[in-house]
Each structure stands twice: as structure tokens, then as C-alpha cells.
C-alpha positions as CSV (number, residue, x, y, z in Angstrom):
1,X,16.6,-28.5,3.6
2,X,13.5,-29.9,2.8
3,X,12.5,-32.9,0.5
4,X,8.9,-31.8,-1.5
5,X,6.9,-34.5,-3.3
6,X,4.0,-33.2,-5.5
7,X,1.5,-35.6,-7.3
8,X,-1.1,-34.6,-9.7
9,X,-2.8,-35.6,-13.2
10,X,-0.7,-34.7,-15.8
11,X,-3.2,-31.8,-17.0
12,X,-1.8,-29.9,-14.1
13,X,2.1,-29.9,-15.3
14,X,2.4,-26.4,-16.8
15,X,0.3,-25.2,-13.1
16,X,2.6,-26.8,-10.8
17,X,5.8,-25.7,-13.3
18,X,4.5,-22.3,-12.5
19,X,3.4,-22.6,-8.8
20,X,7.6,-23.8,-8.3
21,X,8.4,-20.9,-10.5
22,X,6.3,-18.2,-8.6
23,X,7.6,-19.5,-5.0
24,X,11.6,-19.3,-6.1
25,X,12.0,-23.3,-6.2
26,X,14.5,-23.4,-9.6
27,X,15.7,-26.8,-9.5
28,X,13.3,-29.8,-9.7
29,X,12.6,-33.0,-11.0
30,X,9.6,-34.6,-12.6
31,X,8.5,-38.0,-14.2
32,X,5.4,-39.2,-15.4
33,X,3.8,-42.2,-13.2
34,X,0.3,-44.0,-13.6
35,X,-1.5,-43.0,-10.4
36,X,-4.4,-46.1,-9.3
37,X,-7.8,-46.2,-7.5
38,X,-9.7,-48.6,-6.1
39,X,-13.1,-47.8,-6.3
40,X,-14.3,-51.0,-5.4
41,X,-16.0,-49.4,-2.2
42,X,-18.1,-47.2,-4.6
43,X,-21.5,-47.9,-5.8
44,X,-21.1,-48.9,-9.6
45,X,-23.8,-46.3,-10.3
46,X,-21.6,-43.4,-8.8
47,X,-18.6,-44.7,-10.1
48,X,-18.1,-42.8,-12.9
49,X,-15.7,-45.2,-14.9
50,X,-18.1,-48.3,-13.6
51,X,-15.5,-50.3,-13.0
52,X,-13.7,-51.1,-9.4
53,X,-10.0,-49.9,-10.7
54,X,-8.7,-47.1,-12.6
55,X,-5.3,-46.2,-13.8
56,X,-4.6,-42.4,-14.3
57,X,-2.3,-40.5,-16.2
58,X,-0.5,-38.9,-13.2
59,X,2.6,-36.4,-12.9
60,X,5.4,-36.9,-9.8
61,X,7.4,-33.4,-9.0
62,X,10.2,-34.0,-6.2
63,X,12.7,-30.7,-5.2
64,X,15.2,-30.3,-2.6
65,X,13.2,-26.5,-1.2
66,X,14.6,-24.2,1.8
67,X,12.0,-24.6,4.3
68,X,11.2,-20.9,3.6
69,X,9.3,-21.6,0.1
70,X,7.8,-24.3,1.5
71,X,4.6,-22.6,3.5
72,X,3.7,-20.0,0.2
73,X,4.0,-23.3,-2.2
74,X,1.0,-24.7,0.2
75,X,-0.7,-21.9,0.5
76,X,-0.8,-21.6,-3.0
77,X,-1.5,-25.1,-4.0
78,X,-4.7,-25.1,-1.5
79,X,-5.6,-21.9,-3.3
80,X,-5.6,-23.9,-6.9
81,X,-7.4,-26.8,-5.1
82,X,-9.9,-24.8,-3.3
83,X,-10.9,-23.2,-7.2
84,X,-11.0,-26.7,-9.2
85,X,-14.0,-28.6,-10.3
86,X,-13.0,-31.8,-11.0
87,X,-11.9,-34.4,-8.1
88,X,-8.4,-33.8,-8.7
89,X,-6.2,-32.4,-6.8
90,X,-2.6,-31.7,-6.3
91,X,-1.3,-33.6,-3.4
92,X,1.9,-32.1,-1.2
93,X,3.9,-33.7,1.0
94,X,6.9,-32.7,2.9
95,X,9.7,-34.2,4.4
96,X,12.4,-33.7,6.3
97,X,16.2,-34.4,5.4
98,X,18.7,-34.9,8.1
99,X,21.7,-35.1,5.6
100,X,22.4,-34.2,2.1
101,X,25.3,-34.4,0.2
């Protein structure tokens, strides 16, 4: 059993509901968060909020998987990110659980 943490803007809910969907996950859980940058290393002239920290409207998935889903979910996430425009990203990470109950 895996634990799977997914983070995203929110404007990418209904594509990670459907990536879990497509990949067999059934049960999950998901809460809206505020996601922060610093973007006080940036040039003001690049930064295109021109200010040195920014709050986003950000979207938290967490799912006990089978460690079978778990390498199509990234393959198919990297697909998405591979395809988007914007900076954004959905952001995967995976961790191990030695017990459950």
C-alpha cells in the first residue's frame, strides 16, 4: 500500500478526478489549501504578479493506491504536464506505508 499526495491549482480538479478515475484509484480524498511562492529571487520585471509573494488557490488529493496504479497515474500526469502552457503543474509524490489499519 501506497500513500499518493497530489498538489495542483484548483483549475486542475475535474483533470486529476479523472486521471484517479482512469487509473482504478476509487477512494480518495481532497481539500482545498492556499499553495505560497516566494518570488523574492525573481527580477520584479519577470515577476509577473510584481510582488515577492504570492498565495494560490491550490487543490491537495491524498489516496491510499496499490503500488500497481501507481506507475500509469505518473505516467499520465507527466503526459498532462508535458502538454500545459501555463507554469503549473501537478506535483506527485509517493510514499511508502509500513502499516495501515
Amino acid at each position: 500500500m501506497k500513500l499518493l499526495l497530489i498538489t495542483a491549482i484548483r483549475e486542475f480538479e475535474k483533470d486529476i478526478k479523472l486521471m484517479l478515475k482512469k487509473t482504478g484509484v476509487k477512494s480518495f480524498s481532497y481539500k482545498d489549501v492556499k499553495g505560497f511562492k516566494d518570488n523574492s529571487e525573481e527580477a520584479l520585471e519577470t515577476n509577473w504578479f510584481a510582488a515577492n509573494e504570492q498565495e494560490i488557490e491550490s487543490i491537495l488529493f491524498y489516496a491510499f493506491v496499490d503500488k500497481e496504479r501507481v506507475d500509469e497515474l505518473f505516467e499520465i500526469v507527466k503526459d498532462f504536464n508535458t502538454k500545459q502552457i501555463s507554469k503549473s503543474n501537478i506535483h506527485l509524490a509517493l510514499l511508502n506505508i509500513e502499516k495501515s489499519n
